[in-house]
C-alpha positions in Angstrom: 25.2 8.6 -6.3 22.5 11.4 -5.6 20.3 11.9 -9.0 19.9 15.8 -9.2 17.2 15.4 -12.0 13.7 17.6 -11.3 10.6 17.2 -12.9 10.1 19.5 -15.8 8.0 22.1 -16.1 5.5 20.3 -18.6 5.2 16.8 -16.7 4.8 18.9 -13.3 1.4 20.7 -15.2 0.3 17.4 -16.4 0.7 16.0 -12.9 -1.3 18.6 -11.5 -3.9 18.6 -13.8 -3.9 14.7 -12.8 -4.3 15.1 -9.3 -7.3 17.7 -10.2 -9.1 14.8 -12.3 -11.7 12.7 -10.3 -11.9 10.0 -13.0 -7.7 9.4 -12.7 -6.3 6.1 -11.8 -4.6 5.6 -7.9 -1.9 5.1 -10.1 -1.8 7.6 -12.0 -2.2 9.7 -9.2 0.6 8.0 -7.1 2.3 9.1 -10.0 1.3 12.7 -10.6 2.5 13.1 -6.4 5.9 11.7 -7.0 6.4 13.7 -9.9 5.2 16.9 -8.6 7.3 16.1 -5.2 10.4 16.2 -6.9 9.9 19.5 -9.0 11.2 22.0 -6.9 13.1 19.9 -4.4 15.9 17.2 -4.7 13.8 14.0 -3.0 14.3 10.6 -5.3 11.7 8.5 -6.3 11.4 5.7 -3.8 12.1 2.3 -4.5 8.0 1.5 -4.5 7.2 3.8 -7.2 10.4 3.5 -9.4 8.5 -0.5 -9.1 5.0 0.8 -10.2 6.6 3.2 -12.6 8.2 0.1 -14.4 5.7 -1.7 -14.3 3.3 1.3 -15.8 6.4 1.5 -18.5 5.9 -2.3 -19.3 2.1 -2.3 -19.9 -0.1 -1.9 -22.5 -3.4 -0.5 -20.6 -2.0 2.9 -19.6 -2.2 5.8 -21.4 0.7 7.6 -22.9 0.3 10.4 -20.1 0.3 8.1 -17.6 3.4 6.4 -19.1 5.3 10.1 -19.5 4.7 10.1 -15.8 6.3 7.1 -15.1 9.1 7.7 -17.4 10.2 11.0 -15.3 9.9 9.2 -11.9 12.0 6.5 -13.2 14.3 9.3 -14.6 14.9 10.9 -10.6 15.4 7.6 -9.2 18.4 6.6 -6.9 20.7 5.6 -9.5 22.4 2.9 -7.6 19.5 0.8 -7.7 
């Protein structure tokens, strides 16, 4: 089943302002692109990011920006995974 979910309005400024930031994580900027990919279009996370999102979702080192991020890729992934 196709998941129609889009990124809001407020993660897609975050992720922006993310990609803007020199000093970001690689992940947090993986994250930031697959977030702002899916805000206007209906592409699903990919099975490699929905893994790095869970895995940011299950650590204690990132930041709670970094984990909203991961939360709303998780959210627009392929629900029959």
């Amino acid at each position: 089943m196709k998941n129609t979910k889009k990124t809001s309005k407020s993660i897609a400024s975050k992720a922006s302002k993310i990609l803007q930031d020199p000093s970001a994580s690689k992940i947090s900027k993986s994250l930031a692109a697959s977030a702002l990919s899916q805000s206007n279009s209906n592409k699903q996370t990919s099975a490699d990011m929905e893994s790095i999102a869970s895995m940011v979702e299950k650590s204690k080192k990132y930041s709670s920006e970094t984990k909203s991020l991961a939360g709303s890729v998780l959210s627009q992934s392929n629900k029959k995974r």
